[in-house]
GUSE-166501 format. One line per field, with one value per atom (N, C-alpha, C): x, y, z; residue in one letter; chain; residue number from 1; atom name. Coordinates in Angstrom, 1 decimal. Atoms other than C-alpha are relative to their C-alpha. Layout:
! residues N
c1 = c(X  ...);
c2 = c(Y  ...);
c3 = c(Z  ...);
minu = c(A  ...);
vexnu = c(A  ...);
dolum = c(NUM  ...);
dopa = c(CA  ...);
***
This chain:
! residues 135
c1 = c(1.3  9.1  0.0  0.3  9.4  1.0  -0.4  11.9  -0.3  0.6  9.8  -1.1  1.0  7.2  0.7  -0.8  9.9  0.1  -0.5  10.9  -1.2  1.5  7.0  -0.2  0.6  6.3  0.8  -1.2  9.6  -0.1  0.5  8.7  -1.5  0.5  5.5  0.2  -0.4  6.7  0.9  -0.9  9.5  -1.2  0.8  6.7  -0.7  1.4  4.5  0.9  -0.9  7.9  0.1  -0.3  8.5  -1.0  1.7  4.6  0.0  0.6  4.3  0.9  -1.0  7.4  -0.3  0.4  6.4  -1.0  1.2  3.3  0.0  0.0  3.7  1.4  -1.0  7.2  0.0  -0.3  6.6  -1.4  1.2  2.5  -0.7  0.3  2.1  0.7  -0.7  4.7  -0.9  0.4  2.8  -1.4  1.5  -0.8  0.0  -0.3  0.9  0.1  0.1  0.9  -1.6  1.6  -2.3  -0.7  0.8  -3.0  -0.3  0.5  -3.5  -0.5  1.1  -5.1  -0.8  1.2  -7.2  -0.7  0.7  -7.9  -1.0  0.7  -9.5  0.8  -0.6  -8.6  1.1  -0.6  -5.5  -0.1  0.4  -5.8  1.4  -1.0  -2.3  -0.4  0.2  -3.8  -0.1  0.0  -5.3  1.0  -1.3  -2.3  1.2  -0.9  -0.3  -0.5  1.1  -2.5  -0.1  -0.4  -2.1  1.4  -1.4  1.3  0.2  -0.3  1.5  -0.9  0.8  -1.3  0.8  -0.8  0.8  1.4  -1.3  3.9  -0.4  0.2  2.1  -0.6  0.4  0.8  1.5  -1.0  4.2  1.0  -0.6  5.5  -0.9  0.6  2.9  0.5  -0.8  4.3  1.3  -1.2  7.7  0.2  -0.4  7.1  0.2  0.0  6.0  0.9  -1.5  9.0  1.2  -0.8  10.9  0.0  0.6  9.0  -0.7  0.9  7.3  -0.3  1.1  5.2  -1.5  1.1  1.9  -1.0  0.8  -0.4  0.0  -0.3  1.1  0.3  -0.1  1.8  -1.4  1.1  -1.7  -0.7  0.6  -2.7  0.4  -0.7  -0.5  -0.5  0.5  -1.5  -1.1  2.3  -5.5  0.2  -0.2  -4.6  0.6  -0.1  -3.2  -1.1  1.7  -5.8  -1.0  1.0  -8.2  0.5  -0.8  -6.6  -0.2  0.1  -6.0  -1.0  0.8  -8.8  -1.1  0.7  -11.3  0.9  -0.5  -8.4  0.3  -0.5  -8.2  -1.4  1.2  -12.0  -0.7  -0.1  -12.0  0.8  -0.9  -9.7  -0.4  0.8  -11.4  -1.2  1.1  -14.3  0.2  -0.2  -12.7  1.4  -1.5  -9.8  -0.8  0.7  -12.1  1.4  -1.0  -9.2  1.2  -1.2  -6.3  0.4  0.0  -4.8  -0.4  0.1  -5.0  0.8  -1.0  -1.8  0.6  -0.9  -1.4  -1.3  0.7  -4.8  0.5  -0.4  -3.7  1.0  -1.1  -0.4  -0.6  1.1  -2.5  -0.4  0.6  -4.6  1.2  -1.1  -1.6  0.5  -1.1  0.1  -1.2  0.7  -2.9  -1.1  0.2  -4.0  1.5  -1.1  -0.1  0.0  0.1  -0.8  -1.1  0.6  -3.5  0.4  -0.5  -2.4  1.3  -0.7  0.7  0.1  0.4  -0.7  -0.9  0.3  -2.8  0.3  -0.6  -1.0  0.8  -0.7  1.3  -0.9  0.9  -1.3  -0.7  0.0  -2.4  1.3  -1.4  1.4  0.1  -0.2  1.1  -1.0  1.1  -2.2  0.0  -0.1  -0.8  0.8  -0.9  0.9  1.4  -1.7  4.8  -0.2  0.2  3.5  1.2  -1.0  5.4  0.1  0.2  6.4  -0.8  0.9  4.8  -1.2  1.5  1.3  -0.8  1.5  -1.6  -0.4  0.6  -3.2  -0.1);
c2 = c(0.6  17.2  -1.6  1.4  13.6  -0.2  0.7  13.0  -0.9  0.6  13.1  -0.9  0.9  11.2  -1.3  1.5  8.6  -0.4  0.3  8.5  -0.2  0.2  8.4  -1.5  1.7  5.5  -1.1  1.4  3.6  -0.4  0.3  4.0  -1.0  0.7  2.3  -1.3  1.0  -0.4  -1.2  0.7  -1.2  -0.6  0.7  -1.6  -0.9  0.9  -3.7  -1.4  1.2  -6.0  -0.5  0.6  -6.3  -0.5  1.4  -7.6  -0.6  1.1  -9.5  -1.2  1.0  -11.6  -0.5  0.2  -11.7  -0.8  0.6  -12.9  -1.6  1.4  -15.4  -1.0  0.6  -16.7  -0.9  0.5  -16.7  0.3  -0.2  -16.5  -0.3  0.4  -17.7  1.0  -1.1  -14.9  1.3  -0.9  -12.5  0.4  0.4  -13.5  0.3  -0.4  -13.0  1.0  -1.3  -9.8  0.4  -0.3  -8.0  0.7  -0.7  -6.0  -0.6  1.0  -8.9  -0.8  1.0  -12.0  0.6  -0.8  -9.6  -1.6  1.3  -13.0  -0.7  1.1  -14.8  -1.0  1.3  -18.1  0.2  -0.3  -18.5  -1.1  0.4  -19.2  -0.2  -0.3  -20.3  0.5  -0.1  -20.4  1.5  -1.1  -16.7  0.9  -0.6  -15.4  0.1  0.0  -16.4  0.5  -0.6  -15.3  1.6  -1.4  -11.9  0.4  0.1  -12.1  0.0  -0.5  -12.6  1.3  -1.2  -10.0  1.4  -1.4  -7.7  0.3  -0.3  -8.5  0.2  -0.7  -7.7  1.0  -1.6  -4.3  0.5  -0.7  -4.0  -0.3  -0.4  -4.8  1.3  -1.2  -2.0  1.4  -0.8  0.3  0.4  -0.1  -0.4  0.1  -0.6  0.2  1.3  -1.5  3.1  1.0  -0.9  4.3  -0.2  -0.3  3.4  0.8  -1.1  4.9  0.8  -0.5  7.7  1.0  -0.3  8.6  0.6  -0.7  10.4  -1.3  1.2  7.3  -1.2  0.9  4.9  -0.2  -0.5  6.5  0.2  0.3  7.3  -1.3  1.1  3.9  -0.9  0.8  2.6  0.3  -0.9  4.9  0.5  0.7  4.2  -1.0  1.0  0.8  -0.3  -0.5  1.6  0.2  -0.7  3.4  -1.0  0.9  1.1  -1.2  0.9  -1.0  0.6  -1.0  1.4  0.8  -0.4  3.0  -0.8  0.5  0.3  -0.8  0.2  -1.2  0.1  -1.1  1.7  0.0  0.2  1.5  -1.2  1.2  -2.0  -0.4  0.0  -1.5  1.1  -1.3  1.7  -0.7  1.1  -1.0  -1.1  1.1  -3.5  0.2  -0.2  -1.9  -0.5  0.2  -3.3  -0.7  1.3  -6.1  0.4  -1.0  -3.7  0.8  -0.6  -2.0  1.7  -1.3  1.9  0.5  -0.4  2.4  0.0  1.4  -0.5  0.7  -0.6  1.3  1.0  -1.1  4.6  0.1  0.2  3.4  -0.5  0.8  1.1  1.2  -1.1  4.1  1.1  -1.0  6.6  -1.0  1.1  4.2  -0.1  0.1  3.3  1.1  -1.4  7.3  0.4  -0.1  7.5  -0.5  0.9  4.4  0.6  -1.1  7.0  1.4  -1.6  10.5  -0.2  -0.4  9.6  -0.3  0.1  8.0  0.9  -1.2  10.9  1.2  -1.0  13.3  0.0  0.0  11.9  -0.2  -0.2  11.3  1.2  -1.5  15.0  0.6  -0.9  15.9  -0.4  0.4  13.4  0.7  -0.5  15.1  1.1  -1.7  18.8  -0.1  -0.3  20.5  -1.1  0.3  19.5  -1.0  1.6  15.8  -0.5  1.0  14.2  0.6  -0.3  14.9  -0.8  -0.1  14.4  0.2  -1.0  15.0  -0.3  0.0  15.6  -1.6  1.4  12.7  -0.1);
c3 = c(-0.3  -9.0  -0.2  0.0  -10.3  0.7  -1.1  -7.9  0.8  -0.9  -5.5  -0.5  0.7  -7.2  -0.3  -0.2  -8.0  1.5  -1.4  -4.3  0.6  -1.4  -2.6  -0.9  0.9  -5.8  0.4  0.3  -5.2  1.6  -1.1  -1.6  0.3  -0.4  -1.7  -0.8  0.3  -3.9  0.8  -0.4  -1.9  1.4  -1.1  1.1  -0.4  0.8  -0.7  -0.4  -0.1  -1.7  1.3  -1.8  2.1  0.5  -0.1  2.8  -0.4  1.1  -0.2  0.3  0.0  0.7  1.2  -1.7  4.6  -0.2  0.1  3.8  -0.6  1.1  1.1  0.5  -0.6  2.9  0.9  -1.6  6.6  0.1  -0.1  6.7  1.3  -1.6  10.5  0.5  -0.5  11.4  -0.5  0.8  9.0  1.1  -0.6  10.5  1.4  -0.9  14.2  0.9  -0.4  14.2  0.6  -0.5  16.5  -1.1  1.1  13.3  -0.7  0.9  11.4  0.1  -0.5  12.9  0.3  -0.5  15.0  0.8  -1.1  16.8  -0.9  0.8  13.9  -0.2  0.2  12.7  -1.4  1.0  10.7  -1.1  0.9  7.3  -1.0  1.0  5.5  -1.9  1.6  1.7  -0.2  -0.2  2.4  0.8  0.0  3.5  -1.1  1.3  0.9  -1.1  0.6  -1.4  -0.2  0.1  0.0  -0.1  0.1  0.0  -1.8  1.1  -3.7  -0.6  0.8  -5.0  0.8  -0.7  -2.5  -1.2  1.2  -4.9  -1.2  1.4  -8.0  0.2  -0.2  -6.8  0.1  0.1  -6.3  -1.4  1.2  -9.8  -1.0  1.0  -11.3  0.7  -0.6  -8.2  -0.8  0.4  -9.5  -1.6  1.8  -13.3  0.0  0.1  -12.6  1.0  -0.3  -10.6  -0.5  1.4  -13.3  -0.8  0.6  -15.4  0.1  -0.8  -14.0  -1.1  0.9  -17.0  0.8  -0.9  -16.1  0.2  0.1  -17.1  0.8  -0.9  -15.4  1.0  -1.3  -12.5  0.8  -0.1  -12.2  0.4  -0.2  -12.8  1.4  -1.5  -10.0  1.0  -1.3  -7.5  0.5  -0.2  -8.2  0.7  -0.4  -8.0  1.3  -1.7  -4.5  1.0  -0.3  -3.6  0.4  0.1  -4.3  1.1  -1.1  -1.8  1.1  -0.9  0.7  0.7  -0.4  1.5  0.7  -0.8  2.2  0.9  -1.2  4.0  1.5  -2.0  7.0  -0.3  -0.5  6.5  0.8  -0.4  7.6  1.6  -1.8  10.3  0.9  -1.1  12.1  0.3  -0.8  12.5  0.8  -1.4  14.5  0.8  -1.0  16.5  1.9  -1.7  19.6  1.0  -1.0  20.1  0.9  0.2  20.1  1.4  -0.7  22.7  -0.4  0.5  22.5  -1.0  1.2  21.2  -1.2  1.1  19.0  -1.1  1.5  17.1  -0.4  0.6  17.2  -0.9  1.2  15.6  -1.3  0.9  13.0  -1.0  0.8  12.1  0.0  0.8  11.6  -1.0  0.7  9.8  -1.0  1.0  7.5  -0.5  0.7  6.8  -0.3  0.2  6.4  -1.8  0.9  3.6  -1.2  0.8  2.3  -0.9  0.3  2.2  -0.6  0.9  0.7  -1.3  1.5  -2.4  -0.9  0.2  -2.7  -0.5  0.3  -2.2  -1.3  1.1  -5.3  -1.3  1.4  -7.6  0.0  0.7  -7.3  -0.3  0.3  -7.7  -1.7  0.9  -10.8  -1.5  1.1  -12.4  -0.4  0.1  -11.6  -1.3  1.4  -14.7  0.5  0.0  -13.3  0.8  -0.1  -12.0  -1.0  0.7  -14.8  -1.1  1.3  -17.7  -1.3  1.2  -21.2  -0.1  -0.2  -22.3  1.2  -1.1  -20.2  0.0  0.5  -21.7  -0.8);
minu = c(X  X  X  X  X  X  X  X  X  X  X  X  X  X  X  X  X  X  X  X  X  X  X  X  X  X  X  X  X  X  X  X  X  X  X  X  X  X  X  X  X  X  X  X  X  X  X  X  X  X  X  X  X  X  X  X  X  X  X  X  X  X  X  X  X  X  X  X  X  X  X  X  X  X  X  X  X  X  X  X  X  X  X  X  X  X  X  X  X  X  X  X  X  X  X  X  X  X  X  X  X  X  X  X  X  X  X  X  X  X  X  X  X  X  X  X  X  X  X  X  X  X  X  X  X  X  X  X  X  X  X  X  X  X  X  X  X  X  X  X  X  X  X  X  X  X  X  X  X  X  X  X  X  X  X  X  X  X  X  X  X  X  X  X  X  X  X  X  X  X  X  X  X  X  X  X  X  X  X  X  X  X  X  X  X  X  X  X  X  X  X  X  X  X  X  X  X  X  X  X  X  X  X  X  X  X  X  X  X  X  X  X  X  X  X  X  X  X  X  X  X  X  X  X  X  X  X  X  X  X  X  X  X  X  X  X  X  X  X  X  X  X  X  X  X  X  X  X  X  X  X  X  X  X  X  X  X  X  X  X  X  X  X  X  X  X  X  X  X  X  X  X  X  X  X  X  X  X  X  X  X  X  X  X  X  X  X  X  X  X  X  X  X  X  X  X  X  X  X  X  X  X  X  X  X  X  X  X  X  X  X  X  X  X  X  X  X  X  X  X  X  X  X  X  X  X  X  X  X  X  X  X  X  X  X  X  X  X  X  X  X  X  X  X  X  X  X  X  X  X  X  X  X  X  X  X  X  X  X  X  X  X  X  X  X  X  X  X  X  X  X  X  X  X  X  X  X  X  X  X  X  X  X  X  X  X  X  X  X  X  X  X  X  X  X  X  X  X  X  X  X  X  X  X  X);
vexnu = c(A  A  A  A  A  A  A  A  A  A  A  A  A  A  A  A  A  A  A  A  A  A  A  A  A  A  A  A  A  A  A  A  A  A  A  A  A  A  A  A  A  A  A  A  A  A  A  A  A  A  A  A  A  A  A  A  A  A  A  A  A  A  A  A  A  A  A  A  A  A  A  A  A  A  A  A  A  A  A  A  A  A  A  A  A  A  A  A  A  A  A  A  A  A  A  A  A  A  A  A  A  A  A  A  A  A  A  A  A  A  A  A  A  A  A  A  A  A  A  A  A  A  A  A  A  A  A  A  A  A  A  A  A  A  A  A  A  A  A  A  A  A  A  A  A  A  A  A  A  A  A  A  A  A  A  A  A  A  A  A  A  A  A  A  A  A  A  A  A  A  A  A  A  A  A  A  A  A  A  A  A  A  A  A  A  A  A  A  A  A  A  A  A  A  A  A  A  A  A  A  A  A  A  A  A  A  A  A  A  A  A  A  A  A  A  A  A  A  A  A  A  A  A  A  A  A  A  A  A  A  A  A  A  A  A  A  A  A  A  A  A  A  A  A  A  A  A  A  A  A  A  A  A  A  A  A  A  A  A  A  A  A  A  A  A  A  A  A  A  A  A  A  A  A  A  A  A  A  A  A  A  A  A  A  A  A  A  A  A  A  A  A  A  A  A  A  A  A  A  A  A  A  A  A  A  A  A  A  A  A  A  A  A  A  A  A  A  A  A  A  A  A  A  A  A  A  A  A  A  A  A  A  A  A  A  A  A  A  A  A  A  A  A  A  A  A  A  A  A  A  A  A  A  A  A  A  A  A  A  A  A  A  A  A  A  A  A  A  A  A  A  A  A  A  A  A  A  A  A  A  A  A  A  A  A  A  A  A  A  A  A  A  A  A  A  A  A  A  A  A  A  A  A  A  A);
dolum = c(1  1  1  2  2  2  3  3  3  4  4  4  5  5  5  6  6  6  7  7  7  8  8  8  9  9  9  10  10  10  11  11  11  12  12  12  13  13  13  14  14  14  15  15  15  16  16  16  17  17  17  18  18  18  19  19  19  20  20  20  21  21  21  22  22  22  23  23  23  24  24  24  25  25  25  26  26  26  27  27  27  28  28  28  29  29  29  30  30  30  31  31  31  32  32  32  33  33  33  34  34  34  35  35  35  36  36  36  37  37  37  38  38  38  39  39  39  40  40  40  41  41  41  42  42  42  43  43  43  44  44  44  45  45  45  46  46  46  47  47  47  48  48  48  49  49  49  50  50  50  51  51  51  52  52  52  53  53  53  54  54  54  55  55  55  56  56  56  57  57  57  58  58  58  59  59  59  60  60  60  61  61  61  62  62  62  63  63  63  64  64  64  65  65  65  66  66  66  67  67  67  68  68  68  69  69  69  70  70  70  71  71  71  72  72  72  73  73  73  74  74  74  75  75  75  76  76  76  77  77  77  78  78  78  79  79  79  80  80  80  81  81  81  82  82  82  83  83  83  84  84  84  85  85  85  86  86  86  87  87  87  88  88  88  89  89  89  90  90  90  91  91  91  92  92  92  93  93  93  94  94  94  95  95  95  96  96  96  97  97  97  98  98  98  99  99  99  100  100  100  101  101  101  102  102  102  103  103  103  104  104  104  105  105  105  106  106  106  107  107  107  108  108  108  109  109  109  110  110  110  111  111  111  112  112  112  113  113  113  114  114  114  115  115  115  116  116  116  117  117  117  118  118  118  119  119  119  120  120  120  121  121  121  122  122  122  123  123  123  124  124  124  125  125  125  126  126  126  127  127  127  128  128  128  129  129  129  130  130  130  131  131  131  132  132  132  133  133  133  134  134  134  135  135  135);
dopa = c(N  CA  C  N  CA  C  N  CA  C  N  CA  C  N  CA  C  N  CA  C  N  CA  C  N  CA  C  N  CA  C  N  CA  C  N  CA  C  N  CA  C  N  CA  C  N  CA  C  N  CA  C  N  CA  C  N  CA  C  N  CA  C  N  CA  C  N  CA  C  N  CA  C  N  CA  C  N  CA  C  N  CA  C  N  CA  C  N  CA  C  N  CA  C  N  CA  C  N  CA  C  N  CA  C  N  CA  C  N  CA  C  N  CA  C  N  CA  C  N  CA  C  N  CA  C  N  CA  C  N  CA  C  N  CA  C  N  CA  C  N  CA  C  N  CA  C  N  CA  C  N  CA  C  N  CA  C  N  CA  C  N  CA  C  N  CA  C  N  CA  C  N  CA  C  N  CA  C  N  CA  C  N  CA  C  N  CA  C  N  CA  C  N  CA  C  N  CA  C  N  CA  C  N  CA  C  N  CA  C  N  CA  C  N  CA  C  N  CA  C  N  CA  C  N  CA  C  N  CA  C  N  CA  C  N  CA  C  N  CA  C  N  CA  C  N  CA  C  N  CA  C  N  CA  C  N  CA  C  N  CA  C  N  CA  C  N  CA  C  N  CA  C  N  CA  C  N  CA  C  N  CA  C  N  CA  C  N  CA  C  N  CA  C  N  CA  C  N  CA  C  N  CA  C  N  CA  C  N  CA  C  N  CA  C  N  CA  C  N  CA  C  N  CA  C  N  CA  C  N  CA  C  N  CA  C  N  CA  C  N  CA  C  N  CA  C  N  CA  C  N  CA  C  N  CA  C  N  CA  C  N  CA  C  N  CA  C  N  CA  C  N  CA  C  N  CA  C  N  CA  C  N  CA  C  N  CA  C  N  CA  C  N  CA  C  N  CA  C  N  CA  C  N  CA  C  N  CA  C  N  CA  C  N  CA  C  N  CA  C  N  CA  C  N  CA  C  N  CA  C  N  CA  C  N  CA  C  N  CA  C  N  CA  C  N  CA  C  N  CA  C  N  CA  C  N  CA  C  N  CA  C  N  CA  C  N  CA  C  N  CA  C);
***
């Protein structure tokens, strides 16, 4: 079981390295994309910006697939969450600009960005989630 809980955690860390660096690097390339301008005005500072808070979600990701303790696994994968969620809520309200396909990928891809943090933080809270205590 913590395999896979290493491997879905070390998985979304490593995603979160690969935005955080896009963003904060190359932020006009980042911003380019139709899922991300969305045709507003670009903003270098706020891009960057997300670019780093993307790389520190991904050092709490990546503690915790090092160490994939119950607690801190948890914590990561709220901290996800909490991201995540109003994020694909935010984006099912303005897919106006979007082609069809370019939403429907979007929204798979950001219920993909749900259900699999989910799913591992109930694997993390069940008995054989992680080892040591409950709490």
């Amino acid at each position: 079981m913590n395999r896979w809980l290493r491997a879905g955690v070390g998985f979304l860390a490593a995603s979160q390295v690969v935005v955080g660096i896009w963003a904060l690097f190359f932020p006009a390339s980042f911003f380019s994309l139709d899922v991300v301008g969305m045709g507003m005005a670009y903003n270098e500072h706020l891009m960057r910006d997300y670019g780093v808070m993307t790389l520190a979600s991904a050092v709490v990701l990546g503690a915790a697939t090092i160490h994939i303790g119950r607690m801190l696994t948890v914590i990561a994968l709220a901290m996800y969450l909490t991201w995540a969620v109003p994020h694909c809520i935010v984006h099912l309200t303005i897919l106006d600009h979007l082609a069809p396909s370019t939403g429907a990928l979007l929204i798979t891809a950001l219920g993909f960005a749900i259900a699999l943090p989910a799913t591992l933080l109930v694997l993390t809270v069940s008995r054989g989630g992680t080892h040591g205590p409950r709490w």
